[in-house]
C-alpha positions, 0 to 999 in steps of 0.5 A: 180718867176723872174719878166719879164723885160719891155724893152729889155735888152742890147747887153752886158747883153744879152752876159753876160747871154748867157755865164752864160746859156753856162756855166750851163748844166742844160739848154739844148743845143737847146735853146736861149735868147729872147730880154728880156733874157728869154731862149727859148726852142728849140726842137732838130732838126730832122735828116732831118732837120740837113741833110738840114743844112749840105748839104746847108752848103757845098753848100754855102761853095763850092761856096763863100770859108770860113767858114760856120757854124752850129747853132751858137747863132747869137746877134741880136739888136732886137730878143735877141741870136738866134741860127741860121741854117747856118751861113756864114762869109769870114773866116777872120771876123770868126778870132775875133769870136774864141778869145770867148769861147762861140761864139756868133756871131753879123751881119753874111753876110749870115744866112739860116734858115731850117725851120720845122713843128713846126716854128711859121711864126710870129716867123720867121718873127721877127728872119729875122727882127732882123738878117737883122736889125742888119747887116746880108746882106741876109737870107735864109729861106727854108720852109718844102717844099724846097722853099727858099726865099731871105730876104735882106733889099731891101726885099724878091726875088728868087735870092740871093745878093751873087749869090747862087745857092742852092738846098735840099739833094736828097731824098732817093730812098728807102724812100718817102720823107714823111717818110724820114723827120720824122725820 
């Protein structure tokens, strides 16, 4: 059994094992490194939970332009490699992340994180933390419920620093919202 590191690893070590986890197709897709390089399982996210990020993408696309990605593995200085919902950049600075092959990602101006059932609000609290501290100018966070809250290092509003007007995909007619979430 590999013994747990006591302090946090570096930016460069932490890259080095994200590409080494890439490259491996024994560690399933949905994962990422905690500070200490450890892999954090993921569940797949459901069909409503993509259906989310997607429609939110394209919301933030339509009104800021470039490019909106999603679940890329953001670089934190203080919460490891995290795979973030949405993540936003001007398309000129998404131009020095292609030239990787795995494309971790270091202080997008915009991050939005979809959450689901399962999320741990402790958890989400440090992720927003991390990517705040290190350079993300807002965060997202919508809960289950469709309310989403601001998060820059002023704190936490109602409003967005870059003006954004969002709203959740439209429920379907033929399903209760419920029902439609779980599938």
């Amino acid at each position: 059994m590999e013994e747990v590191p006591h302090s946090p690893l570096s930016a460069q070590t932490l890259q080095a094992l994200w590409h080494e986890q890439a490259q491996d197709e024994a560690i399933p897709r949905w994962s990422e490194l905690n500070e200490y390089g450890e892999i954090v399982l993921l569940p797949s996210p459901s069909l409503w939970h993509q259906r989310w990020c997607s429609q939110l993408a394209i919301q933030v696309l339509s009104q800021l332009g470039g490019e909106a990605v999603l679940h890329v593995g953001v670089l934190t200085c203080t919460a490891g490699i995290r795979l973030a919902d949405v993540v936003w950049m001007p398309s000129d600075r998404w131009v020095e992340v292609l030239r990787t092959d795995y494309g971790e990602i270091s202080a997008p101006e915009l991050i939005i994180e979809v959450l689901m059932p399962e999320d741990n609000v402790d958890a989400v609290a440090h992720r927003v933390e991390a990517y705040l501290a290190s350079g993300t100018q807002e965060v997202i966070v919508v809960d289950e419920h469709g309310v989403m809250k601001y998060h820059h290092s002023d704190g936490t509003t109602l409003t967005s620093i870059f003006g954004l007007q969002l709203s959740g995909p439209v429920s379907s007619p033929s399903l209760p919202a419920q029902a439609e979430r779980d599938v």
